[in-house]
N, C-alpha and C positions, 0 to 999 in steps of 0.2 A: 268586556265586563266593567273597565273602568269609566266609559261613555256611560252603560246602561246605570250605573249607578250615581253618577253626577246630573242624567235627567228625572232620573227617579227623585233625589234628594234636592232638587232643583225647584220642582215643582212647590211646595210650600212656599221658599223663599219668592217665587213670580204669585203665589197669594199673598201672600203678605204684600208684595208690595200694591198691586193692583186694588185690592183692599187699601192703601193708604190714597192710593191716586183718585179713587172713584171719591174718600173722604173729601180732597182737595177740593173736585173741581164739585162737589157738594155745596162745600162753604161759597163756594163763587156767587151761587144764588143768595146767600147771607152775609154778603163780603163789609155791607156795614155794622153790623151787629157782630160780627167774628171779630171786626176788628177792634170796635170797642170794647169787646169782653176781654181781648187779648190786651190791650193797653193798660187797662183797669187791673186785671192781675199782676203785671210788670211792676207797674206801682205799688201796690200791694206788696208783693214781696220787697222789694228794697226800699220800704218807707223808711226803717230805721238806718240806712246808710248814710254816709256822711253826705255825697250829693241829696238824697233822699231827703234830710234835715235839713237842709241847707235852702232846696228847693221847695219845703212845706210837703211832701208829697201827702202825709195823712189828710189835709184840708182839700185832696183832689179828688173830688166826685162825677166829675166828665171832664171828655174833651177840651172842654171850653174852658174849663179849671185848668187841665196841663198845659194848655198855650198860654196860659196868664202867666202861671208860677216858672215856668220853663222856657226862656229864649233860645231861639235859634241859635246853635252856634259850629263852629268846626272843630276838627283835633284841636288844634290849639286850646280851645275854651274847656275841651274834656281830658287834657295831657297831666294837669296838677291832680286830678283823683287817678287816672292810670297811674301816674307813675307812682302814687303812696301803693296801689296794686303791686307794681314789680316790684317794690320794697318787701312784700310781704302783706300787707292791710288791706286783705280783701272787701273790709267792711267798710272802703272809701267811696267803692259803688254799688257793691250789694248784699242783701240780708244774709241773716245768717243760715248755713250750711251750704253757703254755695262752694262750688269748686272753680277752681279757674288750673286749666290746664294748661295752657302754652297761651302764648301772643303769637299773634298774627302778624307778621313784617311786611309793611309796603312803605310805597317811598311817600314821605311827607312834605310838604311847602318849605323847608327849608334842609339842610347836611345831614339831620338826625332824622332814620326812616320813623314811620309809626307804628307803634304797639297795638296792636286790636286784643282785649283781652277775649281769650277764648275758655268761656265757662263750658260745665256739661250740658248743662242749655240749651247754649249756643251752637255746641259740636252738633248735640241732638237734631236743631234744626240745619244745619249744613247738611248731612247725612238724609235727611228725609226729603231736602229739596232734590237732591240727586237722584235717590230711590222715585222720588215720584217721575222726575224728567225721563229717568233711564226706562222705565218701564211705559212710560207710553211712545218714545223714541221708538223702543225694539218691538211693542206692537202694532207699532206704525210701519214695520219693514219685519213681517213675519218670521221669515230665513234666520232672523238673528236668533231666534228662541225656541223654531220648532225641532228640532232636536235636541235640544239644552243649548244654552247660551254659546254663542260664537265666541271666540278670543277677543279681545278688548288689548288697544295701544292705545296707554293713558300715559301722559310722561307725570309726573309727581317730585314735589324737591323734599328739600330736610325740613323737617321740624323740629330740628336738634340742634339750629346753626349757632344760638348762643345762648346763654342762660342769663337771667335778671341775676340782681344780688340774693335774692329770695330762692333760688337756682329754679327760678320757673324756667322752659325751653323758650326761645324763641324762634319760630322761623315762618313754614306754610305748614297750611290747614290741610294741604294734598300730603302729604308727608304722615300725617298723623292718623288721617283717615286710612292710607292705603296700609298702614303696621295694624290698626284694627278691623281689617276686612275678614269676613268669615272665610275660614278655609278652603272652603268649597266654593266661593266664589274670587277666591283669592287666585286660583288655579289658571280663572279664564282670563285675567289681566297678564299680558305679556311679559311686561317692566317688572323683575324684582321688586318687590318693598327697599331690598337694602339698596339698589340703584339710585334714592334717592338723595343718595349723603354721597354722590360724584358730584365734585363743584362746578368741572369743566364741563360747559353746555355741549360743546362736540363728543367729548367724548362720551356724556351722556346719550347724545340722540345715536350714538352708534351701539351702545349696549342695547339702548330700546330698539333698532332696527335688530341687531343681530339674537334677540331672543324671539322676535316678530315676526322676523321673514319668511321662515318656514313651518309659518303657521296660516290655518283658510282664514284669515283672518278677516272680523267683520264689522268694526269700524274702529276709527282712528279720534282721541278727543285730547281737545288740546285748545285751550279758550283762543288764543291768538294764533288765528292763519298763518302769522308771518313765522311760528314755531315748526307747525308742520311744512311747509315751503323749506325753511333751514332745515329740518331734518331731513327728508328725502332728498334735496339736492346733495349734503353730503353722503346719501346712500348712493347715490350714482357715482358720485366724486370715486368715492373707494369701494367702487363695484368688486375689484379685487380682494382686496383685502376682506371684504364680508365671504366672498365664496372661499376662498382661502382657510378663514378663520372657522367656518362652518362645515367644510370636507375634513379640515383637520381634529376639530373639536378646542378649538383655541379662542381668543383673545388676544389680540396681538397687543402686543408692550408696550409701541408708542402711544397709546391713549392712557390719559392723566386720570386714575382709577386708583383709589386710597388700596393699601395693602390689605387692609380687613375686609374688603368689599372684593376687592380681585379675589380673594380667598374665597369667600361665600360661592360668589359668579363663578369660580372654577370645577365647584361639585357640578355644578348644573350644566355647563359646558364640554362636559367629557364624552359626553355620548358623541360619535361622528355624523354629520347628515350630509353622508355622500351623497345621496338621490338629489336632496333640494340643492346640493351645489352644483351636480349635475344640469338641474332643470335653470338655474338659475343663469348658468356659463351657456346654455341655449339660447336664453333669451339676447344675454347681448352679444353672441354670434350673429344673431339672426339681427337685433335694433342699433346695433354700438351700445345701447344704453343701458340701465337699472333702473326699469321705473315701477311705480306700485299698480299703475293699469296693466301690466305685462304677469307681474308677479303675484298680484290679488285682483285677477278676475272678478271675484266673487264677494268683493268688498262690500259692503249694504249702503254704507253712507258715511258721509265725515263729517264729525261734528266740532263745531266750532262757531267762533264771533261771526256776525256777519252786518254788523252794525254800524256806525260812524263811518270813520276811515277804515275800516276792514274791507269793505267789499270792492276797496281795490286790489287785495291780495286774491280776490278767489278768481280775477281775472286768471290769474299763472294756475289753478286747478285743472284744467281742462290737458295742459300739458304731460302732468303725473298722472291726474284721475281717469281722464276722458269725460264723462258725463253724468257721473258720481254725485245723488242729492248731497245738501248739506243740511242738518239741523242745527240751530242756534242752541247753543247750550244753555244761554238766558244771561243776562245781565248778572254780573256776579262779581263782586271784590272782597278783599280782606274784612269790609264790614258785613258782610250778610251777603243773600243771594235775594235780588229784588224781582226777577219773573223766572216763567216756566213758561217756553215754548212749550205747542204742541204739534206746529205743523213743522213742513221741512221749505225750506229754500226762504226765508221771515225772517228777519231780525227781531219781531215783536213776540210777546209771551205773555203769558200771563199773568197779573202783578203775586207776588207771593203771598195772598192774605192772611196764609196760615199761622207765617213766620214773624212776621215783621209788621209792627204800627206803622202807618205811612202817611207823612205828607208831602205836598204838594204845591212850592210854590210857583203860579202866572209866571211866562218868560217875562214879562214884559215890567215884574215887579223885585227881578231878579238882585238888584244892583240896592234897590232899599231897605237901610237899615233896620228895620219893623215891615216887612212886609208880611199880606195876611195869605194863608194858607186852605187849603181846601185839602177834604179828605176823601178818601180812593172813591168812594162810591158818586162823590158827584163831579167827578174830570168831567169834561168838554171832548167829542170827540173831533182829531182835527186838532187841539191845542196844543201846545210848547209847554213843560212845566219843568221846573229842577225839583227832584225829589229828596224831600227829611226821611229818616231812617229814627226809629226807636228800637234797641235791638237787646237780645237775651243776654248781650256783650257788654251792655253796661254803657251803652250808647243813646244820645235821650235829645229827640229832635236834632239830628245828624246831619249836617249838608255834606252831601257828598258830590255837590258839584253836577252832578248828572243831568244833561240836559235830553227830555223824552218827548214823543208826541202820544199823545191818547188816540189809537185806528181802530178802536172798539170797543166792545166789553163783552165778556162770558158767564154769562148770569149780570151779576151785578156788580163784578170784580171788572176794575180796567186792562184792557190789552193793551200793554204799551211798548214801543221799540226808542234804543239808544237812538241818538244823533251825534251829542259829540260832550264831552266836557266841557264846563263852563267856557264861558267867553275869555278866563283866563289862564283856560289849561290846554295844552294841546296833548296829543295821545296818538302818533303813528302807526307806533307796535306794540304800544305797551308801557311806554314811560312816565307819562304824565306827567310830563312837562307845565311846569309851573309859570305866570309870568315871575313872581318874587322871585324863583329863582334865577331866571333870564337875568333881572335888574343886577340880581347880588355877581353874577358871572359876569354880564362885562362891567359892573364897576370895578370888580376888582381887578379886570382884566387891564381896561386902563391903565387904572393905578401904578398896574406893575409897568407897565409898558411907557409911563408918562405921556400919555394919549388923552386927547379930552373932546369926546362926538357931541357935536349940538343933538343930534339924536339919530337914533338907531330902530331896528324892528328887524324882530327873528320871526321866520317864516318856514310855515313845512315845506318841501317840495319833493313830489314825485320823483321816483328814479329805482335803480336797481342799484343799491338799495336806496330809499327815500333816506333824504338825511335834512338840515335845518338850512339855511340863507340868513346870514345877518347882514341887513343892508344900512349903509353909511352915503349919505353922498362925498361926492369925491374931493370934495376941499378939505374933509376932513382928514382923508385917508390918500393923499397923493401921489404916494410910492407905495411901489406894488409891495418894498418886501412891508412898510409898515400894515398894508390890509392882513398879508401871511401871517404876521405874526400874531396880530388880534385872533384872526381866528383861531389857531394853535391856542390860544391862551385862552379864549374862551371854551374852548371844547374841554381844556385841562378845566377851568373853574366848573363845568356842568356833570363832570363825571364825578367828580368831589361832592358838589351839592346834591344829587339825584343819584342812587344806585341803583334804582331800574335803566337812568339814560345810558351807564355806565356797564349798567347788563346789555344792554340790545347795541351797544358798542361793539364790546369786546365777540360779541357772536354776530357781528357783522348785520345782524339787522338794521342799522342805522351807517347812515354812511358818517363820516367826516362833518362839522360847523365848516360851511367857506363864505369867504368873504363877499358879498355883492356890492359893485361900488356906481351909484346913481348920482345922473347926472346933478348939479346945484340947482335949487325951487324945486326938487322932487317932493318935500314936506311939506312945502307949500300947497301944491296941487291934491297933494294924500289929506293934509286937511280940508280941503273946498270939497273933496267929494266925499269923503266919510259927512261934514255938515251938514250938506246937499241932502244925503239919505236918512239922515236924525232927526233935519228943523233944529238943530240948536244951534246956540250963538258961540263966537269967538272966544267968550269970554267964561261959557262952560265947558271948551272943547280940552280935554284931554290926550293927549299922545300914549297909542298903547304902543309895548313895548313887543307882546306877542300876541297873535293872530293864530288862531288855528285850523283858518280855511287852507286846504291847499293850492282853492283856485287862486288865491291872492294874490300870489306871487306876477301871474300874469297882467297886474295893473300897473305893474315896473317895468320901466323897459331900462333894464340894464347898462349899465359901458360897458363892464366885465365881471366878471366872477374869477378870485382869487384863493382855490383850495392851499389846505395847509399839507 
C-alpha cells in the first residue's frame, strides 16, 4: 500500500518536473534573448544596492552597458560587499526584500574559505537545475521511475557548520536543500537529512552505506568520483561490521557520530535486516569481497564528474561497478550550477541559460587585464573559454577560473564540457589548489626551516592515492633529511591555507607533498622548453610555481623523491 501510494503521489511531482525540463531545453532555442532578459532583470532588482550604486546599474540598458560599468573580477574584488552581508547589510548587493539564507563555504585563494551568499533566488535556481538534471537522467534509464522513483545515495554535508555575526548559517547548499526536500520524495534518498552534520568523512560514508545497502537501489550521486571510490572501498574495508551492524539493527560505536545524530539514526536503525545480512555474508563467502556490482545488481547508473582530471578515477569503476553508465552531474560549485548534461558517459552539458548570465572569456586572452568577452550564444565550437558568472548570489561578472571547450550547441544554447581550472589552479579531487597558495606554503615553509630554493614547482601526480611533487634541484636540498622536512612543512602550511586540500587529506584522497630532488640546470632546460612552446623571450619569461597537468611530471627525470 505504502509503494502504491508513493507512485500515485509521485506522479505530479515527475510533472512538474518534466514540465520545468521541456521549459529549459525551450529556452535553448532562445538562449540569446533569455539571457539578456535575465541579466536585464538582475540589474533591475539590485540597482539600488550598494554595489548596484556604486557600479551605475540604473544607466545599464544592455549588455554592452554592463561590461563598461562592471569589471571583471574574482572573490577578492566581491569579498568587501559580502562581508557588509554576513555583518547583516543585505543591501550591500541586493534590493530590497531579498533574503539571504546561508553562505555557501568553499575554499578561497588564500586561509579564509569563501562565502557565497545564498539568497531565495539563488536557492530557487540550485533546486531547479537539479529537478531538471534528475528528471531527464531517470528518463534517460526508465527502471528508475517506472514504478515510482528508485532509492537515491546522495552524500549531503551541514549547512549549519558556522554562523556570521549576523547569525546567518554558513556551510553547503546540499545540506540545506536535503532538510527541505518534500517528504515524499525525501523517503527515496537513503542518507538521513541529519547525517549531514557527521564531520567524520568515514564515518559518514559508512552511515550512507549502512542505510543504502539493503536497499534496490538505483543510483549513486556524488559530484567527485574520488568520494564514491572512498566510500565503497571502506564498505568493503568493514564488510563485517556493516553485516554485523545490519543483522543486529546497530551502529557500531567506533564511528565519530555526534550524540544527537546517533539518537535520531537509532529510531531508524532498530528494525533488524537479518535477510540482507544474510544475503550480504553470501556474497563475500562466495567473492572474499563487498562490492556494489555484487550487492546492487540492479543499479541504473552513477552519477558523477567525469571532467578534467576526474576521468582518471572512473578508470577504478569497472572494479566496484562492472560496466555501470555514468552521467555527469554538470559543472557545478558554490557559485551556481553552469550546465545540464543530458546524455550519459559526456562530461559536456548544457550551458545553464536559465539560471545564470554568462560570459565567456578566449583561452588565449585569459592572462589580460581587460580582456573582451563574448556571450553564450556566439562561442566557437572547438574553442577554449574561462567562463564569467552573473548570479542570483550577488555575484556580477564572476571569474571562476573555469577552463571549457564549446563541442556544440542545443538549439542555440552552448554544450560545453570542464577541462581543467585556470592555468593557476590545480583540482585532483576537489581541492583547488591555488598557485598563491603553493607560493604562501613554501615560503613560509622555508622560513621556518631557514632554507632558501633558487626555485621550486609543485606538481600533480598520479597514484593511489594521487598526491603533489615539489621539485627543488639538488644544490638546493642536499640532504635527504633537509628535502623531509620541507615537505612535512609544506604539507603542514597547505592544510592551514586550503581546507578542502585539508579535506581530501584527512580522508585519504590525496596522498602526502614529497619532496622531488632534480638534478642542477633542470630550470634551465624547463625554461627553453616552456619558450620554445610560447615564442616568448627571456626577458618575458616567468617561472610558475604550479602546473596542473599531471603529465608534467614526466619531463623530470628525477634523482629521487623524498616522502615526509
Amino acid at each position: 500500500m505504502i509503494s502504491f501510494i508513493k507512485r500515485l503521489a509521485g506522479r505530479p511531482i515527475a510533472r512538474r518536473a518534466r514540465g520545468l525540463a521541456a521549459e529549459f531545453l525551450d529556452q535553448t532555442n532562445r538562449a540569446g534573448d533569455v539571457q539578456r532578459d535575465l541579466l536585464m532583470e538582475r540589474i533591475a532588482r539590485n540597482a539600488d544596492s550598494r554595489f548596484g550604486r556604486d557600479h551605475h546599474f540604473r544607466e545599464i540598458r544592455t549588455p554592452a552597458d554592463f561590461r563598461k560599468r562592471v569589471p571583471i573580477g574574482d572573490y577578492n574584488r566581491h569579498e568587501p560587499y559580502i562581508d557588509q552581508v554576513r555583518q547583516g547589510d543585505v543591501s550591500a548587493l541586493f534590493g530590497p526584500g531579498t533574503d539571504v539564507l546561508m553562505f555557501a563555504m568553499t575554499s578561497g585563494t588564500t586561509n579564509r574559505p569563501k562565502t557565497i551568499p545564498v539568497t531565495r533566488e539563488a536557492l530557487r535556481d540550485y533546486r531547479e537545475g537539479w529537478t531538471i538534471w534528475g528528471i531527464l537522467a531517470f528518463d534517460g534509464h526508465p527502471d528508475m521511475i517506472e514504478n515510482g522513483l528508485r532509492p537515491i545515495l546522495q552524500i549531503a554535508s551541514d549547512w549549519r557548520e558556522s554562523y556570521t555575526a549576523a547569525g546567518i548559517p554558513c556551510g553547503a547548499i546540499t545540506g540545506l536543500t536535503a532538510s527541505m526536500q518534500n517528504p515524499l520524495v525525501r523517503t527515496t534518498y537513503c542518507m538521513p537529512a541529519c547525517a549531514s552534520r557527521i564531520k567524520d568523512v568515514e564515518s559518514k560514508y559508512y552511515v550512507a552505506l549502512r542505510f543504502s545497502i539493503a536497499r534496490d537501489l538505483g543510483t549513486v550521486i556524488a559530484a567527485n568520483p574520488s568520494t564514491i571510490l572512498g566510500m565503497f572501498r571502506l564498505g568493503d574495508r568493514e564488510r563485517e561490521t556493516l553485516i554485523r551492524d545490519l543483522h543486529d539493527g546497530t551502529i557500531a560505536s567506533k564511528w565519530a557520530i555526534p550524540d544527537e545524530v546517533r539518537k535520531h539514526l537509532r529510531l531508524r536503525t532498530r528494525i533488524r535486516r537479518k535477510g540482507a545480512a544474510r544475503r550480504l555474508e553470501a556474497i563475500v563467502e562466495e567473492t572474499g569481497r563487498l562490492l556494489p556490482r555484487d550487492y546492487w545488481p540492479n543499479l541504473e547508473f552513477l552519477s558523477n564528474w567525469m571532467g578534467g582530471t576526474m576521468r582518471a578515477y572512473l578508470r577504478g569503476y569497472p572494479e566496484f561497478f562492472g560496466d555501470k553508465p555514468v552521467r555527469d552531474v554538470g559543472l557545478i560549485a558554490s557559485e551556481g550550477r553552469m550546465t545540464i548534461p543530458i546524455e550519459d558517459g559526456t562530461p559536456a552539458g548544457i550551458l545553464d541559460v536559465r539560471h545564470h548570465y554568462f560570459e565567456f572569456i578566449p583561452e588565449e586572452q585569459g592572462d589580460l587585464e581587460q580582456p573582451e568577452t563574448v556571450e553564450a550564444a556566439d562561442l566557437i565550437e572547438g574553442r577554449r573559454y574561462f567562463i564569467i558568472l552573473t548570479t542570483a548570489g550577488g555575484l556580477y561578472r564572476y571569474n571562476i577560473f573555469d577552463l571549457v571547450r564549446c563541442v556544440g550547441f542545443h538549439g542555440k544554447a552552448p554544450v560545453v564540457e570542464f577541462l581543467n581550472k585556470g592555468a593557476h589552479f590545480s583540482s585532483l579531487t576537489g581541492e583547488k589548489l591555488s598557485e598563491h597558495q603553493v607560493i604562501a606554503a613554501v615560503e613560509a615553509a622555508q622560513k621556518d626551516l631557514g632554507l632558501r630554493l633558487r626555485s621550486y614547482l609543485l606538481l600533480p601526480i598520479w597514484g593511489e592515492p594521487p598526491s603533489y611533487g615539489l621539485l627543488a634541484e639538488t644544490s638546493d636540498l642536499p640532504e635527504n633529511d633537509a628535502a623531509d622536512r620541507l615537505a612535512a612543512a609544506v604539507e603542514e602550511q597547505l592544510r592551514a591555507l586550503n581546507v578542502e586540500y585539508a579535506s581530501k587529506r584527512d580522508t585519504l584522497r590525496l596522498g602526502p607533498v614529497r619532496t622531488i630532488r632534480l638534478r642542477d640546470g633542470a630550470w634551465t632546460e624547463f625554461q627553453k622548453r616552456r619558450l620554445a612552446r610560447s615564442g616568448g623571450t627571456v626577458e618575458q619569461y616567468k617561472q610558475p610555481h604550479l602546473i596542473p597537468d599531471p603529465n608534467e611530471i614526466g619531463n623530470f627525470p628525477a634523482l629521487d623523491s623524498v616522502a615526509p
